[in-house]
Structures are given as structure tokens and as C-alpha cells.
N, C-alpha and C positions, 0 to 999 in steps of 0.2 A: 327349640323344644319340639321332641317329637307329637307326629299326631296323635300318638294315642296317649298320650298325654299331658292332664288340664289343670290350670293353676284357677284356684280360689281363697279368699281370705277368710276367718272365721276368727271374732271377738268376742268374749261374752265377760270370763271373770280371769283370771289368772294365766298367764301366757304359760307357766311350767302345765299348769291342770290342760289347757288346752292343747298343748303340743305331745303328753303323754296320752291323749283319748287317741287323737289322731295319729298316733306313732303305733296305735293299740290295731289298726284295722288292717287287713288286705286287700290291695289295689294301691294302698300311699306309700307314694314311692319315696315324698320328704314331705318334711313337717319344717318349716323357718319360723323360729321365736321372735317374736319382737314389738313393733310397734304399727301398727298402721292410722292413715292419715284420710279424708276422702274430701269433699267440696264443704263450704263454708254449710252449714256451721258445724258441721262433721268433721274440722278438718284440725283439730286436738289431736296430738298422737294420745292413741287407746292400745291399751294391751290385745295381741292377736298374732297368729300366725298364718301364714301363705303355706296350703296344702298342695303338692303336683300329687294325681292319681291319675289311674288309668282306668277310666269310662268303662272297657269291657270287663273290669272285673269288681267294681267296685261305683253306683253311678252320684247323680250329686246330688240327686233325691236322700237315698241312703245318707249320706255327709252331711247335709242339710239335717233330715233326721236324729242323725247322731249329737250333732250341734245342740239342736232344740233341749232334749232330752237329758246333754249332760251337764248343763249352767241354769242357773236362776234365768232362766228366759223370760218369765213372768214377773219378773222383782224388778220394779221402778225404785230402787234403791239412790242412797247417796253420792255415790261411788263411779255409777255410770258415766262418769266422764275418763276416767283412768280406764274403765270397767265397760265398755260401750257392748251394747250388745247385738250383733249386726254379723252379716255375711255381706262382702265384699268383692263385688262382680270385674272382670278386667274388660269388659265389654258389655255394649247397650241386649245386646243378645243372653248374654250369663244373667245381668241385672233382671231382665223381665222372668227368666227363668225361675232364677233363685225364691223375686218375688212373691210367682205363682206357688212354689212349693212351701214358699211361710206362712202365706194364706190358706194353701191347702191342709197344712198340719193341724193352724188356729184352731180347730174347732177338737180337738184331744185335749186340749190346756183347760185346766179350770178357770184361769184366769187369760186376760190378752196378754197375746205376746209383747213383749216391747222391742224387740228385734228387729233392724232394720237394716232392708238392702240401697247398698251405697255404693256408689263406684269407687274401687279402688284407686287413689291418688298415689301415694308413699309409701315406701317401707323402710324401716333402718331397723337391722337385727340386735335384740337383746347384746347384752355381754355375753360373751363365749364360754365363761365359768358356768352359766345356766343351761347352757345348751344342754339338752339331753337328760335332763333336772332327773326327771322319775327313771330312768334307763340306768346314769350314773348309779342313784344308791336308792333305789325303794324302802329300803328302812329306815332314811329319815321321818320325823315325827310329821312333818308336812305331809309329806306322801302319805301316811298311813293316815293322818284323818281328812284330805280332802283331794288326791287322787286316786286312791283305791276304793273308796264308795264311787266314784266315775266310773271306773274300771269294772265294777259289778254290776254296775248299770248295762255296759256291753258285751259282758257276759250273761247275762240276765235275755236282753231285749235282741241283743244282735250277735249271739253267737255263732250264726255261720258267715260272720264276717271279721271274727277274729283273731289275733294270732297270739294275745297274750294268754297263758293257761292259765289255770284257777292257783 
């Protein structure tokens, strides 16, 4: 991996919804679908995917951000075990980072976050038919009711970081 750029993981609800938010921005250079795993009792594969970006054009404040903003961050739902909702550090260094930046968003949310930073253990990628889910055919019925309100989200909050058009 080059230096300039950094891998992180990001889980919240749906690895297709996840992986099109993040396919949405500039600096991310790949998005991997799939599963990730971290230390007991975190250590359930949960839907998520491994972002590489590149810091100078895109940081992991922003990413972290965009995270919060496009998942039920605040919803202790039933689900969160399939559904975990968490950023995934590859290092004790990434880990306090990320931390600091969940903490610092906290106080935007009406509600607490339930999002938590974990070290990344595992990964095994979705099936390859999913890969690319929103890219493939945006006009499936999925994509129109629960990636494209994401998508206006980043258009909305973060569009000078975006590459999808309206």
C-alpha cells in the first residue's frame, strides 16, 4: 500500500448502501463489500466494508462523518448484530483517532451514538454478484428507496466531496 494511501473499515446497515455512499466520494480510491470481524465480543461477522483513500484529498474526519450521517448511527435496533454499527481501525493509532472523531461528532446527534471503534480482525468479501450493487443498476427498487436518500444526504451535506451528480 502506498503512503498516501489509508485503509479503514465502516459498518452500520447494509454493505450494498455502504459501499455506494463510499464509491459516492472523492479521495476513495476502493470500497470492498463484505463482512468484517474484530475481538470478542465484536468478533460476529457484521456487514461492512474496507475503504483505501487518500488523506490529501479526502481525510478520515470527512469519512467518519459521512459514516455517522448516512446509517441509523443512533438506532439500538434489533439487527445490530448482522448490522453492527462501528468504524474499524487497522491500528492502536487509527483506533484512538477514529474514536476521538465519534466522540467529537456525539454532540450533533439527538440521540447517542451507538457506533463503535474496534480493531479490525477479519475480512471475507461479500459474493461478487453484489459487488458494485448501486453502480450496476441504480434502478433497482432497493437502490431507489434506500441508497439514493444516502446519496442526497451527500449531496446535500457534502458536496464538495462528491463525484455522483444529482
Amino acid at each position: 500500500m502506498s503512503k498516501n494511501r489509508i485503509r479503514i473499515g465502516f459498518g452500520g446497515g447494509c454493505h450494498w448502501c455502504t459501499e455506494a455512499v463510499f464509491q459516492a466520494l472523492r479521495g476513495v480510491h476502493s470500497v470492498e463489500q463484505g463482512f468484517i470481524r474484530s475481538d470478542p465480543p465484536f468478533d460476529g461477522w457484521s456487514e461492512a466494508v474496507i475503504v483505501t483513500f487518500d488523506p490529501a484529498i479526502i481525510d478520515l474526519a470527512t469519512l467518519t462523518e459521512v459514516h455517522l450521517r448516512t446509517h441509523a448511527s443512533t438506532a439500538a435496533h434489533s439487527m445490530r448484530g448482522k448490522y453492527r454499527s462501528a468504524v474499524y481501525a487497522f491500528d492502536d493509532r487509527q483506533v484512538q483517532q477514529a474514536r476521538g472523531l465519534v466522540e467529537r461528532f456525539q454532540p450533533e446527534f439527538g440521540g447517542a451514538l451507538v457506533t463503535r471503534t474496534l480493531p479490525f480482525v477479519a475480512f471475507k468479501p461479500s459474493d461478487t454478484r453484489f459487488h458494485d450493487y448501486y453502480a450496476s443498476d441504480p434502478g433497482r427498487p432497493f437502490c431507489q428507496a434506500y441508497i439514493d436518500p444516502k446519496l442526497a444526504v451527500l449531496r446535500r451535506e457534502f458536496a464538495a466531496h462528491v463525484t455522483v451528480p444529482a
